[in-house]
C-alpha positions, -999 to +999 in steps of 0.1 A: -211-538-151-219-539-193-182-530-193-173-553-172-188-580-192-178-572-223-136-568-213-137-598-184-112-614-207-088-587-210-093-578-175-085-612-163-049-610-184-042-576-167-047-596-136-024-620-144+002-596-157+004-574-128+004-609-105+035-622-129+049-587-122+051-584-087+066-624-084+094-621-064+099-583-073+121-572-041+143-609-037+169-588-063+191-562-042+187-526-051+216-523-076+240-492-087+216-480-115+185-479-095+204-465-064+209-435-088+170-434-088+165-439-049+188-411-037+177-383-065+140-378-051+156-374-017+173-343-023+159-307-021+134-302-055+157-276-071+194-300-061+177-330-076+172-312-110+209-299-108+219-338-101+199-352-129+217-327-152+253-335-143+241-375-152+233-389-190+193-394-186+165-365-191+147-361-155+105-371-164+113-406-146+127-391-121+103-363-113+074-393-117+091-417-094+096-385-065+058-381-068+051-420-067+074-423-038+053-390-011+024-415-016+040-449-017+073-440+003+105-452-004+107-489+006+123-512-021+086-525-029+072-492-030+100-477-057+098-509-079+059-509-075+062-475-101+078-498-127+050-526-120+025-502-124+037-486-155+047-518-172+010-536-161-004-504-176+010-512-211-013-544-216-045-523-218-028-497-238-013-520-260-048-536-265-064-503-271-036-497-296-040-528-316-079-524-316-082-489-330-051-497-356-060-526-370-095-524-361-093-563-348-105-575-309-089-611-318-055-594-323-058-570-291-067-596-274-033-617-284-010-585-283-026-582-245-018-618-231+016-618-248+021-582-234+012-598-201+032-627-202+065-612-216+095-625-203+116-593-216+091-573-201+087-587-166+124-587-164+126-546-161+095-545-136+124-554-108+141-523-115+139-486-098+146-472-133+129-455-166+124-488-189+089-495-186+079-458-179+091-449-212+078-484-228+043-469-218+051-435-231+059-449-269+027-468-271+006-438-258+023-418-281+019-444-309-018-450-300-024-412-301-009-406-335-030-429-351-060-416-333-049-383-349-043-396-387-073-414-386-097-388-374-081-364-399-091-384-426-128-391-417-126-354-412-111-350-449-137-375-463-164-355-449-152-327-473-145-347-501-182-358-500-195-326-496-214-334-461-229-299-447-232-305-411-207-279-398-215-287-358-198-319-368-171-310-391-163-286-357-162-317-335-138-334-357-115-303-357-115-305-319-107-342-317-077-341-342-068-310-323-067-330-292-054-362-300-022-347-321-019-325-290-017-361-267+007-373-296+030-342-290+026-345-253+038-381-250+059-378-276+075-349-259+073-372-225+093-402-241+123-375-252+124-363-213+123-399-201+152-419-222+175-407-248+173-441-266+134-434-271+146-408-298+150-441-321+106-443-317+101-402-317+121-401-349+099-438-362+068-421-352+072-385-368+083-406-403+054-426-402+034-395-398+052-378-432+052-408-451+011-413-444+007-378-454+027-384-482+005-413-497-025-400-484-025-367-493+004-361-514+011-326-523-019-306-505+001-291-480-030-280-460-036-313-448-001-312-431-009-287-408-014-302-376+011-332-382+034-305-385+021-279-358+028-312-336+065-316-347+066-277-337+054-283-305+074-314-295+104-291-307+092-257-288+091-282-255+124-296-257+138-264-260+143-261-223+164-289-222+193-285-247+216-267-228+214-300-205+211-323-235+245-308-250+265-311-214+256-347-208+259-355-248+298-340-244+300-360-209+293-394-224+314-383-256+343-377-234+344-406-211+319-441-228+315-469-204+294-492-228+309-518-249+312-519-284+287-537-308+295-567-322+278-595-345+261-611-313+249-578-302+211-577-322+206-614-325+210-616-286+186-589-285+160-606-311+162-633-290+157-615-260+127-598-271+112-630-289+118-656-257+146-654-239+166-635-209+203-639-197+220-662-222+256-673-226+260-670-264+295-686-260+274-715-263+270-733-298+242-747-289+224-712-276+247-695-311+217-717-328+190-709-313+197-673-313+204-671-353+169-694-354+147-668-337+166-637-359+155-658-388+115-667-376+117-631-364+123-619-398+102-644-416+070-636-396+080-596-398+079-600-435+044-618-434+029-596-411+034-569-435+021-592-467-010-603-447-017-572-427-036-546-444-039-516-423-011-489-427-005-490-389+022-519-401+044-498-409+045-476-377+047-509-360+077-518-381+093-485-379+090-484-344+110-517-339+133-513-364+145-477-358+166-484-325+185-508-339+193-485-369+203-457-352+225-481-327+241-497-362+246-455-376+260-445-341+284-470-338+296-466-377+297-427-371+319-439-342+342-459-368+346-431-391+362-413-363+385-440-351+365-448-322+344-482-308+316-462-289+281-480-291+250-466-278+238-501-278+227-521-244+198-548-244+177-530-217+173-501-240+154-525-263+124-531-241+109-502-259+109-518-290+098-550-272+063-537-271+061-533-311+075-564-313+050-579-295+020-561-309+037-576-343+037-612-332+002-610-320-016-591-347+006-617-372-013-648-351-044-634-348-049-628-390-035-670-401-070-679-415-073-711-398-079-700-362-071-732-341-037-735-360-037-694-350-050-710-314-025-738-309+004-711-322-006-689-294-010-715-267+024-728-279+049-696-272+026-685-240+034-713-223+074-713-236+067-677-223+062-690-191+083-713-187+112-688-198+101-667-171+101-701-143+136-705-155+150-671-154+138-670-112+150-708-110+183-699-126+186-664-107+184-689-071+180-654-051+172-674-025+211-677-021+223-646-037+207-615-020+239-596-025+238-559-012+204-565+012+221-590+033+256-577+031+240-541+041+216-563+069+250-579+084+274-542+087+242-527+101+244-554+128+281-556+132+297-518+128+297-498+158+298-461+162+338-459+160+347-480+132+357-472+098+333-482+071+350-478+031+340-495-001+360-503-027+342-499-061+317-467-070+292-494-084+284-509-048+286-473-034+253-460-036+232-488-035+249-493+003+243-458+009+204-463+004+205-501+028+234-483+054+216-480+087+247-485+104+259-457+126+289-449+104+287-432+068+306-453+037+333-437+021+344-444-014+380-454-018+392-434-045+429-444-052+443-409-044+421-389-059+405-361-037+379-339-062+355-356-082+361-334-111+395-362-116+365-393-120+346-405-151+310-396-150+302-432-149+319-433-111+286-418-097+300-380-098+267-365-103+257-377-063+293-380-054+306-349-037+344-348-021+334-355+011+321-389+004+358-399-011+387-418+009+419-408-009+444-429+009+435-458+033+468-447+059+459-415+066+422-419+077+432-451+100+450-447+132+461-478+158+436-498+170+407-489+144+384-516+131+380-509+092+354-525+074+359-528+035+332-538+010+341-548-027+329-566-053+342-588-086+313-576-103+322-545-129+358-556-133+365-550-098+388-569-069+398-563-038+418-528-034+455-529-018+454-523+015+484-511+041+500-536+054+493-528+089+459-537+083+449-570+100+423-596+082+403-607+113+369-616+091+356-617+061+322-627+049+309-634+009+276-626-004+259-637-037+245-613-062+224-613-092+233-579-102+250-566-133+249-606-133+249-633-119+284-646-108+291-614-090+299-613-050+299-586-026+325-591-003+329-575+036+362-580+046+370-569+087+406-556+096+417-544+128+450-514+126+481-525+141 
């Protein structure tokens, strides 16, 4: 009850937050990236691990989301719950985080409602995939390294003042034991999660060193378990090199995501500071994009003046790093003659949490409070109304893409029809709706092994048998074909014989990869 009491406030903002996060969560179709998600955990435990592998994402996520889903099931709601969950969970931890590194409840308490309210944020809880897991991981990982440096020194400064009481000097030992064992452990999590959440591993081990460094300078004893972590985040990744090194050569060999350009990290500033989909074709949105790069790095600069616990600079680090290692990857790319970019906005929303925790300690230390006050009040509620804009722009209402075009063929195929999709990217999201009595094929424009596709087609759940090489030789007279395609990913309509009859064809709305795309069921009937 005492507990209660004392944290009705910030229990009240998880409220809110997990309310905000499950608005309108299943009105988006399952799309082609969390489709990926909902087939893995249905295959055999030892297959699934053999899928994951042939992809380009370490498996934790998906290992979490199979146990989430023998509980929960395997409904839409149930598999995007996982992400609701995990991303809810990051307000507390985000609090707790704030509170034990700057040692200030005002500040928690900001970093927690802007946490909550996060228009970035709740944008990823509507997806079956590893963003707000690995979110969560960082900021456990970040809250348990500074656990660690800061019991180490009160453990140090026990020594240095000579204090005799060994019982306690042995419970210290066992708590930085512990907590640099959590920081390894979630450290070690986020690598097996995302490959993007490198960028924070790497941010967090330098702001270890460098503490070390200007704490403790060249007595190399007090390294010990800083480094002894480092050795075992290494000793646990071992396992997975063999993996990492295929899927690194896999992506090397065929790179679906676009190159960087000048847009690229202002879109993502912005993204991260206020806004979601934006069309920065726009002069008008061009302004207020290059406006919130420049408050972002004004107030960056004066949370560093103004704040004085060393936990800035993990903060910093931990934001900054992704975007430096997309800028050194894409101009390691260069130097070879290439335009590969590692660089996508969704990776970002794990350096939307430091960016947050930023914004709010920086609010929560201005010395007048009501000007702090009115600050707060002032983005929540352009917070909010970002996030009433985004569902009012979205209109799924009208655009329910692959759930109603999947509702309509289950109600209109019948047991001898033909039923073939045109694009990869609407492939397995209708495999997970189909309930009509006919399997999809996947049109494949002549090819007949999936060793002859780009990863990026869906080869690690595509096997041959799931491929339509030629559209003539699997119809005979007579046959009703059903064809689903899509504009979305560059696609159109495939070529079809010309014995094929158009008797039907039906359009459906999609918000996914954006909105503007269609799924479209097209009905023939073979002359």
């Amino acid at each position: 009850m005492n507990v209660l009491k004392k944290h009705w406030l910030l229990l009240v903002i998880i409220i809110v937050g997990v309310l905000l996060r499950f608005y309108n969560n299943t009105t988006i179709s399952l799309w082609h990236d969390e489709a990926f998600s909902a087939l893995y955990i249905k295959y055999p435990w030892a297959e699934m691990m053999h899928r994951i592998g042939l992809d380009v994402h370490p498996p934790l996520y998906y290992i979490a989301l199979r146990f989430w889903h023998y509980i929960f099931g395997d409904s839409l709601l149930a598999l995007r719950s996982f992400s609701v969950v995990t991303g809810a969970a990051i307000i507390p931890i985000a609090y707790a985080f704030v509170k034990r590194a700057f040692h200030n409840h005002r500040a928690a308490l900001f970093v927690a409602l802007l946490t909550a309210i996060s228009p970035f944020q709740l944008e990823y809880v509507t997806e079956v995939r590893m963003y707000t897991f690995g979110a969560l991981l960082a900021v456990l990982a970040a809250y348990f390294l500074v656990r660690s440096l800061q019991t180490e020194q009160e453990y140090i400064e026990s020594f240095d003042q000579k204090i005799p009481n060994l019982p306690e000097r042995k419970t210290f030992r066992n708590k930085i034991i512990l907590f640099y064992i959590l920081f390894a452990l979630f450290t070690s999590a986020m690598m097996y999660t995302h490959y993007y959440l490198f960028f924070t591993a790497a941010a967090l081990g330098l702001y270890g060193l460098l503490y070390h460094v200007f704490k403790h300078k060249k007595v190399l004893r007090n390294y010990r378990y800083l480094i002894g972590s480092f050795i075992v985040i290494g000793l646990l990744y071992v396992p997975w090199l063999k993996t990492f090194a295929y899927q690194f050569s896999q992506v090397s060999q065929s790179f679906w995501i676009p190159k960087m350009d000048k847009w690229s990290i202002p879109t993502t500033v912005w993204e991260m500071f206020l806004g979601f989909n934006i069309d920065i074709n726009n002069s008008t949105t061009q302004i207020y994009v290059l406006l919130a790069l420049l408050f972002t790095i004004f107030f960056l600069i004066r949370f560093l003046q103004r704040t004085q616990e060393k936990a800035k600079w993990l903060v910093v680090l931990t934001l900054v790093a992704p975007f430096a290692g997309a800028i050194l990857f894409a101009l390691l790319g260069k130097l070879r003659g290439q335009d590969s970019s590692v660089f996508l906005v969704r990776y970002f929303l794990f350096a939307s949490v430091f960016y947050t925790i930023a914004i709010g300690v920086w609010l929560a230390e201005f010395k007048h409070r009501t000007f702090a006050a009115l600050l707060l009040t002032i983005y929540a509620i352009a917070n909010l109304a970002a996030f009433h804009q985004y569902w009012k722009g979205l209109d799924t209402e009208n655009r329910q893409g692959m759930a109603a075009a999947s509702a309509y063929l289950n109600r209109q195929v019948e047991p001898d029809d033909k039923l073939y999709v045109g694009s990869s990217f609407e492939f397995f999201n209708l495999k997970y709706y189909n309930r009509a009595p006919v399997a999809p094929l996947l049109y494949s424009g002549g090819n007949r092994d999936i060793k002859n596709l780009p990863h990026f087609a869906g080869t690690a759940i595509l096997t041959n048998d799931d491929l339509l090489p030629d559209f003539s030789e699997a119809t005979t007279t007579n046959d009703t074909v059903w064809l689903l395609w899509t504009n979305g990913f560059g696609g159109s309509q495939p070529e079809v014989p010309t014995n094929w009859e158009q008797v039907d064809e039906k359009g459906f709305a999609e918000v996914r990869p954006y909105v503007g795309t269609w799924i479209i069921v097209t009905k023939y009937v073979v002359k």
